[in-house]
C-alpha positions in Angstrom: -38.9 165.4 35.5 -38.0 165.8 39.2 -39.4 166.7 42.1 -37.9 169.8 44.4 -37.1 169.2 48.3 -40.4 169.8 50.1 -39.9 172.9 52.7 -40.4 170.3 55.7 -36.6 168.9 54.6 -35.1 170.4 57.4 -37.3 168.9 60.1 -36.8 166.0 58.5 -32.9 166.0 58.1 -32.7 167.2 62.1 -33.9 164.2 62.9 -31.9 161.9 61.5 -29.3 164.2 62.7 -30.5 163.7 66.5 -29.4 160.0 66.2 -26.2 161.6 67.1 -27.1 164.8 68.9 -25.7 166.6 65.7 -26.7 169.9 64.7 -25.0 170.5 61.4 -27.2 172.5 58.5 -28.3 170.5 55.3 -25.7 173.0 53.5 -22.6 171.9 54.8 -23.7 168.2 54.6 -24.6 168.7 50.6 -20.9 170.5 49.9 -18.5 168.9 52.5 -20.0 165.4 53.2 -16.9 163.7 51.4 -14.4 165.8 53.1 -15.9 165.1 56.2 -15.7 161.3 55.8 -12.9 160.3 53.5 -11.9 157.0 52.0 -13.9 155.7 49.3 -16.0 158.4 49.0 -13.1 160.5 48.0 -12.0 158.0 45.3 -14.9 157.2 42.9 -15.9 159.2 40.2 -19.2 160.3 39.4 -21.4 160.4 36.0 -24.8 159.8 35.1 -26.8 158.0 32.3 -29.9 159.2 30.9 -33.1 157.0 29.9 -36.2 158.5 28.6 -35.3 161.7 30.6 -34.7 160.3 33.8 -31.1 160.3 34.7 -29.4 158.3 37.1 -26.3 159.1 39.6 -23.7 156.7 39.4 -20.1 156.6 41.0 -17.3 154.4 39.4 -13.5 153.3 40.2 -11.7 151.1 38.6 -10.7 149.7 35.0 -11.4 146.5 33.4 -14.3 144.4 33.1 -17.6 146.2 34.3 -19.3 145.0 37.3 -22.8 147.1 38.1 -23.6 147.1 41.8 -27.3 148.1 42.8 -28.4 148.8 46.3 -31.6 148.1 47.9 -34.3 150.1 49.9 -34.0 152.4 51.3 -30.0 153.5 50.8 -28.0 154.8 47.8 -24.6 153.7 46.0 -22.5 154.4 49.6 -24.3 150.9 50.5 -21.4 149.3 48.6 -18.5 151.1 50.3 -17.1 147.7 51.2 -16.8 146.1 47.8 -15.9 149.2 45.9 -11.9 149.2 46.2 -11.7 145.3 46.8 -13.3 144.8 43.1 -11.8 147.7 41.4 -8.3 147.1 43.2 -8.5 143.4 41.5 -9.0 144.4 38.1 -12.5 145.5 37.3 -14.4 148.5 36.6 -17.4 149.0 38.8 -19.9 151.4 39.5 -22.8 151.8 41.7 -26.3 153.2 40.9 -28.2 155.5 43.0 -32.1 154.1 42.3 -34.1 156.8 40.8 -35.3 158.4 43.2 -32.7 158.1 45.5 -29.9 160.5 46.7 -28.7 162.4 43.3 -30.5 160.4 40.9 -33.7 162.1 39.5 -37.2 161.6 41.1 -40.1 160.9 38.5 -43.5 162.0 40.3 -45.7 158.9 38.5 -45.4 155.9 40.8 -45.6 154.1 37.8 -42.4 155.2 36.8 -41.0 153.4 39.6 -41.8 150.0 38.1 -38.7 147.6 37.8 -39.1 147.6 33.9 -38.4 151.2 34.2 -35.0 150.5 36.6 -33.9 147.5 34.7 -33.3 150.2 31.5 -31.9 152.8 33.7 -29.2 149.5 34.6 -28.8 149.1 31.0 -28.1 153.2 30.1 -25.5 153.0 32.6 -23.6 150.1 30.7 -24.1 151.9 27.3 -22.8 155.3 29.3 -19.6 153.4 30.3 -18.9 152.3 26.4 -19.5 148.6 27.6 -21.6 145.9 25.6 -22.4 144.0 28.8 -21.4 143.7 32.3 -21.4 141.3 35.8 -24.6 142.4 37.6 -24.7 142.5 41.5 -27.9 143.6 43.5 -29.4 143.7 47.1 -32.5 143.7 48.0 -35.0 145.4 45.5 -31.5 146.3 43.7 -31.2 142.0 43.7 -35.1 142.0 42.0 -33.9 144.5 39.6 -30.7 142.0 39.0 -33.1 139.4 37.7 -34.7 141.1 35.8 -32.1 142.4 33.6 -30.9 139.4 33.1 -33.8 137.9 32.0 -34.7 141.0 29.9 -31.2 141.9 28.9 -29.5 139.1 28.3 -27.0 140.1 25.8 -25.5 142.6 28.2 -25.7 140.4 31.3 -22.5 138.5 32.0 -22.6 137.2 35.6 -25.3 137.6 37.7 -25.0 137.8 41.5 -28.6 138.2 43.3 -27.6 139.4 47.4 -31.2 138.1 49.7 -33.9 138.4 47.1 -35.0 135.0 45.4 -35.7 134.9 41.8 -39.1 136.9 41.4 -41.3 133.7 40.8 -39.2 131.4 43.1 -40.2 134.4 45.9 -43.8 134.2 44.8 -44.2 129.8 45.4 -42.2 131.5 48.5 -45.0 133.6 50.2 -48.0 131.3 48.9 -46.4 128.3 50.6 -44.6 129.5 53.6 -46.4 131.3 56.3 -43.1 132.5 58.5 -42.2 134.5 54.8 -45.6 135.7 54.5 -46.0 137.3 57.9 -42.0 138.6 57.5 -43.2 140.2 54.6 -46.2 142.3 56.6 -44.1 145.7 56.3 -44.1 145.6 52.7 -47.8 145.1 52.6 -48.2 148.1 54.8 -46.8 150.2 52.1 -48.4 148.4 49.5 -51.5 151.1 50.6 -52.1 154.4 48.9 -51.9 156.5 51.6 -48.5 154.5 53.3 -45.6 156.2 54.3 -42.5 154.4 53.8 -41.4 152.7 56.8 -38.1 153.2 56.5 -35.4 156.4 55.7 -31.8 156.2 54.1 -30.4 158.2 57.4 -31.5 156.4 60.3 -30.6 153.2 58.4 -27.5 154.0 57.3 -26.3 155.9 60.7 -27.5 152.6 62.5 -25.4 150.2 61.1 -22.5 153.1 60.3 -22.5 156.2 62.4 -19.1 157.7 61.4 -20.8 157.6 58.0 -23.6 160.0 59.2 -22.2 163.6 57.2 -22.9 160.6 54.1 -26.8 159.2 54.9 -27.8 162.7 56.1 -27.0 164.4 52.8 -28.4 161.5 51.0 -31.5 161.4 53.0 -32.1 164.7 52.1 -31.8 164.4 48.5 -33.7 161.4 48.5 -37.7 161.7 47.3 -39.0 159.4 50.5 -42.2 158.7 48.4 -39.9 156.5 45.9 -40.0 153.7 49.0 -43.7 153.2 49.0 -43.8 153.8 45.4 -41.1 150.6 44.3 -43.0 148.1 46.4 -46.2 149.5 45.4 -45.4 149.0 42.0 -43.2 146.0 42.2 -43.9 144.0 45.3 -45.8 140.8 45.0 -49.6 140.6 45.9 -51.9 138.0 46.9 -53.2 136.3 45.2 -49.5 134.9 44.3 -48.9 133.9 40.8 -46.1 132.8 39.0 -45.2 134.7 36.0 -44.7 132.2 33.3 -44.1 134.4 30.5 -40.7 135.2 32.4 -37.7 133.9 30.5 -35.8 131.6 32.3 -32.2 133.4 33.6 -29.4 132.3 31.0 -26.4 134.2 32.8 -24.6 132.2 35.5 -25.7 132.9 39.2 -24.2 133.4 42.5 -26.7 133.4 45.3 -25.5 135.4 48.5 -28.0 135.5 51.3 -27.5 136.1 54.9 -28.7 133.3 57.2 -30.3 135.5 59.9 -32.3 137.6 57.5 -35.5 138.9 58.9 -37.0 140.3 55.7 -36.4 137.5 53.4 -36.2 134.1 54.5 -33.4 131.6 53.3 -36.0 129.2 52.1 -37.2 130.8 49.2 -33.5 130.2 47.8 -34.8 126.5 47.0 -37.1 126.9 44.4 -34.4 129.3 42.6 -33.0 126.2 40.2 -36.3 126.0 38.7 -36.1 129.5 37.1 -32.3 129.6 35.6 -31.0 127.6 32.7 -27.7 126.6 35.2 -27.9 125.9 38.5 -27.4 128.9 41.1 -24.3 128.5 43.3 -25.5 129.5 47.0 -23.1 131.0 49.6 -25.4 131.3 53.1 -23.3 133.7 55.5 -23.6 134.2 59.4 -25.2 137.2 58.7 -28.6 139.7 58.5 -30.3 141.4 55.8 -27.3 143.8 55.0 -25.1 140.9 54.2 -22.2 142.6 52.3 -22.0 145.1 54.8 -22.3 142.6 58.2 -19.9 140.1 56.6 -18.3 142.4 53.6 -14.6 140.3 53.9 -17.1 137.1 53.3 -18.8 138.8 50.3 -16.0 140.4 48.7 -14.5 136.5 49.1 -17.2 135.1 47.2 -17.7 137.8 44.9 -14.1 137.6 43.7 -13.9 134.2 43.1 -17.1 134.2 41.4 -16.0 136.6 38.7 -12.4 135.6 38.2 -13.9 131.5 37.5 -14.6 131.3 33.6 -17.9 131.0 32.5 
């Protein structure tokens, strides 16, 4: 059900290495990546839940209520470092997903199998894996997409819902039909949109960019990770002219926390308006002096809004 590291890996890994000037061997980044860079990564423990053969990497800390944390592309559960402890040291059990195809989680070859329906279930064998009926969902990015659509298809195991940059899926679409500036920010993802695209972005470089004394973590990851899973999500799942609203979508019945980072490139804070019209209470929006990666540029912020979100009753 997974696909093998392709014999070019090591090319590949050295550079992501040479961000640095590193020369360490994919080996000793695979084994002693968490004893190389300590903290949370030496705290969580790691499991994973199986659905319809693919299984999927998670790492947990914590007890309590379950909160489910999904990253975006093109990282892996690390992305969450910063909200890991603050959450679980407050009285909550959370884990966070590796994607399929990211990092440890499996790799299905079928591009089709990369197709939210197919994440959203992977989301909801990780709850039933933990022994939970339902839990708080968190995402960012395409982890945020994946978000609303649990809710909307799982409502019965969503409790909160916290979306981090990505409007609600049809609230996105009125988005890029409507506003040129999101349109034209969106031209990467159209690139790989093509069959032949290759993605246009890595877990290492990313991750060493914005974290360098994280790099023993990113480089192991990026070599684990099947690259093709990029192109594959937003061919699969990324919208395409022309843009249509799905009304056969059920509006979102769990209560909804909006984070978005004001200086986002990627995805525009405009497309948070037309979010009311898709959820059956209306969002509560926290906009942040921040970029696309807004729990990690303004994680004390985040963590902030996160917390108070979750301990307010429903």
């Amino acid at each position: 059900m997974t696909t093998g590291l392709s014999k070019g890996i090591g090319v590949r890994l050295g550079r992501v290495l040479g961000l640095l000037g590193l020369a360490v061997t994919s080996a000793a980044l695979a084994g002693g990546a968490a004893r190389l860079f300590g903290g949370i990564a030496g705290r969580v423990d790691h499991s994973f839940a199986e659905n319809d053969g693919v299984k999927t990497h998670y790492v947990g800390l914590g007890r309590g209520p379950l909160v489910v944390l999904i990253h975006g592309i093109p990282e892996f559960w690390y992305s969450w470092r910063q909200q890991l402890a603050p959450l679980a040291e407050a009285g909550f059990r959370v884990v966070a997903v590796d994607q399929r195809g990211f990092n440890r989680s499996d790799k299905p070859i079928r591009r089709e199998a990369y197709a939210t329906r197919h994440v959203v279930e992977d989301i909801a064998a990780v709850i039933r894996q933990e022994g939970y009926r339902r839990a708080h969902i968190v995402g960012h990015d395409s982890g945020a997409l994946v978000a609303w659509l649990f809710a909307t298809s799982h409502p019965e195991m969503t409790g909160k819902l916290t979306v981090l940059s990505v409007p609600h899926p049809n609230a996105f679409v009125q988005e890029l039909a409507a506003n040129p500036a999101q349109h034209e920010a969106s031209a990467y993802a159209r690139r790989m949109q093509h069959e032949d695209a290759r993605a246009a972005f890595r877990v290492g470089p990313i991750g060493v960019l914005r974290d360098p004394l994280g790099w023993p973590l990113y480089a192991a990851a990026d070599a684990r990770t099947d690259h093709r899973a990029v192109t594959a999500f937003y061919q699969q799942n990324y919208p395409r002219p022309p843009y249509t609203v799905n009304h056969a979508l059920p509006k979102v019945q769990a209560p909804t926390l909006v984070v978005h980072g004001r200086n986002d490139r990627f995805l525009l804070a405009s497309g948070h308006a037309r979010n009311g019209a898709w959820t059956q209470l209306e969002p509560q929006t926290v906009m942040l002096d921040a970029g696309h990666f807004v729990h990690q540029e303004a994680p004390e912020a985040v963590n902030r809004a996160l917390l108070r979100w979750l301990r307010e009753a429903p």
